[in-house]
Structure formats: structure tokens, C-alpha cells
N, C-alpha and C positions, 0 to 999 in steps of 0.2 A: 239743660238743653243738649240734646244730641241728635246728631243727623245719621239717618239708616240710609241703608241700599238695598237695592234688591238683589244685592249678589247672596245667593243660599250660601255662601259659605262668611257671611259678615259675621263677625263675631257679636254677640247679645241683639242679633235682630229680634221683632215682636214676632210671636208667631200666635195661633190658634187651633183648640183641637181640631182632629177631623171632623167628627162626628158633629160639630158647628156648620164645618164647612159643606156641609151634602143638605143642604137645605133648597127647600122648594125654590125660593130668590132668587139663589146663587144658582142654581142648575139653568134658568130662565134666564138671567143675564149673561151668563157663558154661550147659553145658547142662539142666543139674539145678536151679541154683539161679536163673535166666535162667527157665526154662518154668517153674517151678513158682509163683514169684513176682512172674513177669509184668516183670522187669527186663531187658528186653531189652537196656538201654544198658551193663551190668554190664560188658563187655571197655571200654566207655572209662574208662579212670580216668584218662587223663591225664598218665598217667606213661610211655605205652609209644611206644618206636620207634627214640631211639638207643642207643648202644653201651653197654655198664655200663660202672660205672666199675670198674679194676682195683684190684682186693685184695691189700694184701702177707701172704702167707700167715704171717708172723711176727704183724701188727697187722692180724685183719680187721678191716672197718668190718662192726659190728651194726647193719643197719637192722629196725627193730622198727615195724610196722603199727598206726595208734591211732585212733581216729574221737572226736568230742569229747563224751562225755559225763563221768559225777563217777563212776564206779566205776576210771577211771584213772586216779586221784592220782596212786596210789603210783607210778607209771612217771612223771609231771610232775615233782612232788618231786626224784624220784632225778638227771633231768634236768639241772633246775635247780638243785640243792644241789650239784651235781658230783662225785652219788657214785661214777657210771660214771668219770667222769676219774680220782678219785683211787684206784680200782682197775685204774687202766692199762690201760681199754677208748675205744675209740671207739666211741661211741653214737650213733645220728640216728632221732630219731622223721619217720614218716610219716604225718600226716593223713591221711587218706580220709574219704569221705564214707558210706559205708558200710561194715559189716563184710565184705560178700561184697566187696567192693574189696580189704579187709585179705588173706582169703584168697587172693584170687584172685594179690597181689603173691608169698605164700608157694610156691603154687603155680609161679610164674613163675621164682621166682630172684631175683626183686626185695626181698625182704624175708625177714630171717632170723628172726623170729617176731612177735608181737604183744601188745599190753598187755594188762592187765586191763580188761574192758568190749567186750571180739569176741565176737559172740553164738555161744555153746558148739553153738548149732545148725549154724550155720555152716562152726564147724571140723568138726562131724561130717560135714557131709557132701564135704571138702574131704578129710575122713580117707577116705572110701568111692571119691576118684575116685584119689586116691594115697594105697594102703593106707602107713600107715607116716609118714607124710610129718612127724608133730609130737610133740612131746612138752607135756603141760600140767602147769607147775609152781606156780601157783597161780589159784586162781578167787575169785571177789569172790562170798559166798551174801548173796541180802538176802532178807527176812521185811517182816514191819508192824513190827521194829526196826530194823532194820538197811534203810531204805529206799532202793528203786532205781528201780521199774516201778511204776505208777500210771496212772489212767482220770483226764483234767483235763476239765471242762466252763468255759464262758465263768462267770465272777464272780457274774450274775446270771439263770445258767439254773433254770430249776425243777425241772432234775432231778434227783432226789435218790437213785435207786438205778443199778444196771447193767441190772436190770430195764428199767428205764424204754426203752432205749436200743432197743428193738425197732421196725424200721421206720426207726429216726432215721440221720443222713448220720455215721458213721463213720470219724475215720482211727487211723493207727500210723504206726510209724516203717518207715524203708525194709528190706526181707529177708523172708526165709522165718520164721526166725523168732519176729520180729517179729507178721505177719500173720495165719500159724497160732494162735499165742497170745492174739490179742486176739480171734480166731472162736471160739477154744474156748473161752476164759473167759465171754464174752459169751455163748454157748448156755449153759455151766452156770449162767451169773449169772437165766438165764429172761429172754433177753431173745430165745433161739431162733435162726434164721439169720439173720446181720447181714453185710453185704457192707463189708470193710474194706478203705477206699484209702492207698496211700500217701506218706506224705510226709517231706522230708526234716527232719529234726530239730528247723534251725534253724526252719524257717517255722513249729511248731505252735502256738506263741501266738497267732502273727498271724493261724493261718485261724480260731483260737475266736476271738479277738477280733472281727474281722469277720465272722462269722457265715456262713465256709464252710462248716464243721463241725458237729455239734452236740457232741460229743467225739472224746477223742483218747488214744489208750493211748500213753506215750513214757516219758522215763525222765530222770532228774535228771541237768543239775538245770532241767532243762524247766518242772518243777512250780513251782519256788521262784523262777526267771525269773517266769513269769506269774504267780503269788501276790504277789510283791514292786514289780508293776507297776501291781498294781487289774486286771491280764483277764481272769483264769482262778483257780479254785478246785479242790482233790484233790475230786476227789467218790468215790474209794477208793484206799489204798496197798498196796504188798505183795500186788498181786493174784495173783500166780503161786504164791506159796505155798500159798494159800488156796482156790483155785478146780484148780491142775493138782496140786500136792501134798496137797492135800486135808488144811494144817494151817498157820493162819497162822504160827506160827513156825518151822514146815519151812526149810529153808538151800537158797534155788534158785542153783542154780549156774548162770548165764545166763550170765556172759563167764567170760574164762580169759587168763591170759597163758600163750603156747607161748614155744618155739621148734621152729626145725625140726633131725628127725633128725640130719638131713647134718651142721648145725651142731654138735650136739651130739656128733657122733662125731668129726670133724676137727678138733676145738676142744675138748677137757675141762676143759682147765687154766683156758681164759676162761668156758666155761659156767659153771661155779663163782663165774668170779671176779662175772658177772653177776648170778648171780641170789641172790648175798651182800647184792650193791650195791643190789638189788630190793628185796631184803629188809629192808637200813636205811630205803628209803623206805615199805614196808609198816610198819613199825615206828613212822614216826614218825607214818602218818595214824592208826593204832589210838593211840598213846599222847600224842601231842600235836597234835592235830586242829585248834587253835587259830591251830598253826604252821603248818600242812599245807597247810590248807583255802584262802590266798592264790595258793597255785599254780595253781590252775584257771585264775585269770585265764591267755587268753591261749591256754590248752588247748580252751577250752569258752567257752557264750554267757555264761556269768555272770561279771561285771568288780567289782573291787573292794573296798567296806565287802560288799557283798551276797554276797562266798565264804562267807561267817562262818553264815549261814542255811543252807547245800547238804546236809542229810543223809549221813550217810557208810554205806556200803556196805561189811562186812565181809570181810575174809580168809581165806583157804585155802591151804596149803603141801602139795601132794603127799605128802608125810612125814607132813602130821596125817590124812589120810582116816583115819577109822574106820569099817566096815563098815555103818553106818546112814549115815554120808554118801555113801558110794558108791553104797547103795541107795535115796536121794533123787537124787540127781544118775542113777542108770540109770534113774528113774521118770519124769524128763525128757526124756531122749532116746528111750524106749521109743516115749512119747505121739507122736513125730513118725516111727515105723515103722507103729507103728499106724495111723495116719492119710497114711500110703502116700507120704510127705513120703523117708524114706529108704528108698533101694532093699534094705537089710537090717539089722539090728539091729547096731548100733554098740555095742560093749562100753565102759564107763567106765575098769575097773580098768586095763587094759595100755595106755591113754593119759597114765595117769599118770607125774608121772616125780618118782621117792622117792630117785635119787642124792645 
């Protein structure tokens, strides 16, 4: 097990040729997710230029894409408890700094799928530039229970609705999104058209603290970093449920662990053994969260006694969809066809995967 970054100068990161990386796919998801979110820097991640490493097709190495917030226990856990090892896989997560990084690695060849907490937007539209490319076998839904996505203001602002927030200096986290999400919620909230910038995860306490901001939509454990420090205060949770699903305990399916096709079809016998091994680390954040909840350390900004505060973010198994979860989860992705974010309506059900 070993954990990458997207720092280009990590020593033994994965990389891929170029000549993989100038494919049809890949040029259509840069370009999609690039223009529309204003990410222009989206092809560097950092990881791209020399040779991949070779794969013994008896023992692939599963490189799995993860960006650091708390809806990805379950894939840390599994990491660090060695459940991949003692299922006779080799595993290596890949930090990114964003999810269209995570995609764009899947895209590439660089990465054979991605943890819980890749914004589900994201993989949609990585599905629309390579129809077929993933399979999602479990998603993290959070509500105002099960909390994930949240609007934080500085500790000692006065603002006390989303309302409020009309006119006022806005950010979000980096992606599509991301930034869709926190425009629409905020016109529903009556706060009208609000122009949101974005910023990268780790910085969002720092720009409320210092008074870049006046708030900031981002996602745990963002919240409980800046609550636990005296900077920042929830000034509402579970906002996606409430404002896009239109029922705070609606189940938003915002990330998703995949894999990719390819993988799963050249590999059955370890698909399985994988997301077995997934599944004892889902297992143990639902049922002993106590235990769970120290593995952030190290994955994410929050270190230490302070894991034990991180809300936890609920589960999903492809196998459990029930025909009202699928139709909250299609009522998400719709919102961003609607809103001309994807070039055509992306179906939930046949992204599933109930093997």
C-alpha cells in the first residue's frame, strides 16, 4: 500500500505515456470540464510524462484516484488496515488535488478507478467524453444526517442566512461541480445570482479567517478543521439535499467509488476480491466509526484527537439501489443537463454496477 500525491516531483509517482494521453476522451473531458469551470490548468496534474509502470497481468497494480476530504474513509481504512493486502491485491491510492484530476487519471490509463468522495458530476461527464469508461459501485449519500457539503462563514460574521450572501465575495471548492452547486443553491437560498470563485480545499479556512471571503460552500472535514480552530462557524449543512433535492433528508449522491470498465472486464476474479476488501472498510466506518474515524489522519487536513469530531458520510452499494435512490441520484445529474453543464442526459441506472 502506498499513498501518492500529485506533487510532480513525488518520488515513484504512477505516470503514463504521452502518446496514451492525446486521446480522443481525454481532449473532450479537458475540454468540457476546463471551459466550463474555468480550470484551465486541469491537464497538469503532475503525474504526466514518463513511461507507466508495467503491470504483471497475473498481479495488476490497482491504482485507485482520491482527493482528501472525510467521505473517503472507507478506501483509507481499507488501505491502512491491509485489507487490500490480505485479499492478495496490490493497491496505491492517488491523491489529487481535485476530482477532474481523479478523472481525468481514469481517462488517461493512469488510474484504474476512484474512491468514495470524486464528485459523481464529474465522473458524468468523463462518462459522456468515454461513453462506457466506469463502473460505480458504491457512493457516499449525505443529508443534514449523514453530513458532508456545507456553507462555512468566519466565526464571528453576522451572517446568519444564505440569504444573506447576495452581493457578498463567495467561494467553493475547485470543479464543475462544485461551483454549479453552490450558484444554484445560493439563487434558491434567495440570495439570487452570486458569482463563485474557486479555491482549493485546503486554503478554505484560511481565506474566512482572513477575510478573503465572506463564505464558502466545501465539504468535510473543512467544517470541523475551522470550527475546532475558533475561525469559522456551519452557517448551514446538508445543503444539497435541501435546496437541489428539495428534502433535507433526500440521500445526495455527490462522490462515488468506480472502477474502470477495462478493469473490470480483464480482471473479475480481483474486481470482486476488491471491492469485498472495500467493503470491510465500509463496514467498519458505518459500524465502528470510533475506530475508523483516526485514519483520516494523513488522508485529509484534520490530524489526530480532532478525527474523532469529522461527521461521517453514509454508504451505498450498487446492489442496494432502490428505485427512489436512483431517482434522487438521476434528479442530480439531471440539474446539470438542465443547466447545459452536460452535453446530454446521463442515465444513473446502467452506471451501476450490482455484480
Amino acid at each position: 500500500m502506498t499513498r501518492k500525491t500529485d506533487d510532480p516531483k513525488s518520488t515513484g509517482a504512477v505516470t503514463a505515456p504521452e502518446g496514451k494521453l492525446q486521446s480522443p476522451a481525454r481532449r473532450q473531458f479537458v475540454s468540457t470540464a476546463a471551459g466550463i469551470a474555468g480550470m484551465a490548468g486541469i491537464a497538469a496534474t503532475g503525474l504526466l510524462g514518463a513511461p507507466a509502470i508495467v503491470r504483471a497481468q497475473s498481479s495488476p497494480k490497482i491504482r485507485i484516484g482520491y482527493w482528501p476530504i472525510a467521505s473517503g474513509l472507507p478506501f483509507y481504512v481499507a488501505l491502512e488496515k491491509g485489507y487490500f493486502k490480505e485479499a492478495g491485491l496490490d493497491v496505491e491510492g492517488l491523491k489529487f488535488a481535485s476530482a477532474q484530476q481523479v478523472m481525468e487519471a481514469m481517462l488517461s490509463g493512469r488510474a484504474e478507478g476512484s474512491s468514495n468522495g470524486t464528485a459523481s458530476a464529474v465522473l458524468a461527464i468523463g462518462e459522456i467524453a468515454q461513453p462506457g469508461l466506469f463502473k460505480i459501485f458504491c457512493t457516499n449519500p449525505t443529508n443534514a444526517k449523514f453530513v458532508l457539503d456545507e456553507f462555512l462563514v468566519a466565526k464571528d460574521s453576522p451572517i446568519k442566512t444564505l440569504a444573506e450572501l447576495k452581493g457578498k465575495r463567495v467561494a467553493s471548492g475547485p470543479g464543475i461541480q462544485n461551483v454549479t452547486l453552490a450558484k444554484v443553491m445560493l439563487e434558491r437560498a434567495g440570495a439570487g445570482a452570486v458569482n463563485v470563485t474557486e479555491l482549493p480545499i485546503g486554503q478554505h479556512v484560511a481565506a474566512l479567517a482572513a477575510g478573503q471571503v465572506d463564505a464558502i460552500y466545501t465539504l468535510e472535514p473543512t467544517g470541523t478543521v475551522g470550527r475546532l480552530s475558533g475561525s469559522t462557524r456551519a452557517l448551514e449543512v446538508g445543503v444539497v439535499a435541501k435546496y437541489i433535492l428539495g428534502d433535507p433528508m433526500a440521500p445526495w449522491h455527490g462522490g462515488a467509488a468506480t472502477l474502470t470498465t477495462e478493469f473490470i472486464k480483464k480482471y473479475p476474479a480481483e474486481t470482486k476480491k476488491f471491492i469485498a476488501a472495500y467493503t470491510r472498510g465500509v463496514d467498519m466506518v458505518k459500524n465502528k466509526p470510533a475506530e475508523a474515524r483516526p485514519f483520516l489522519k494523513g488522508y485529509t487536513a484534520i490530524e489526530g484527537a480532532l478525527t474523532a469530531e469529522v461527521p461521517m458520510a453514509d454508504y451505498m452499494f450498487g446492489s442496494q439501489f432502490k428505485p427512489a435512490d436512483v431517482a434522487h441520484f438521476q434528479k442530480f445529474y439531471d440539474l446539470f443537463f438542465e443547466k447545459g453543464i452536460f452535453e446530454k442526459r446521463v442515465m444513473v441506472e446502467p452506471l451501476l454496477y450490482k455484480g
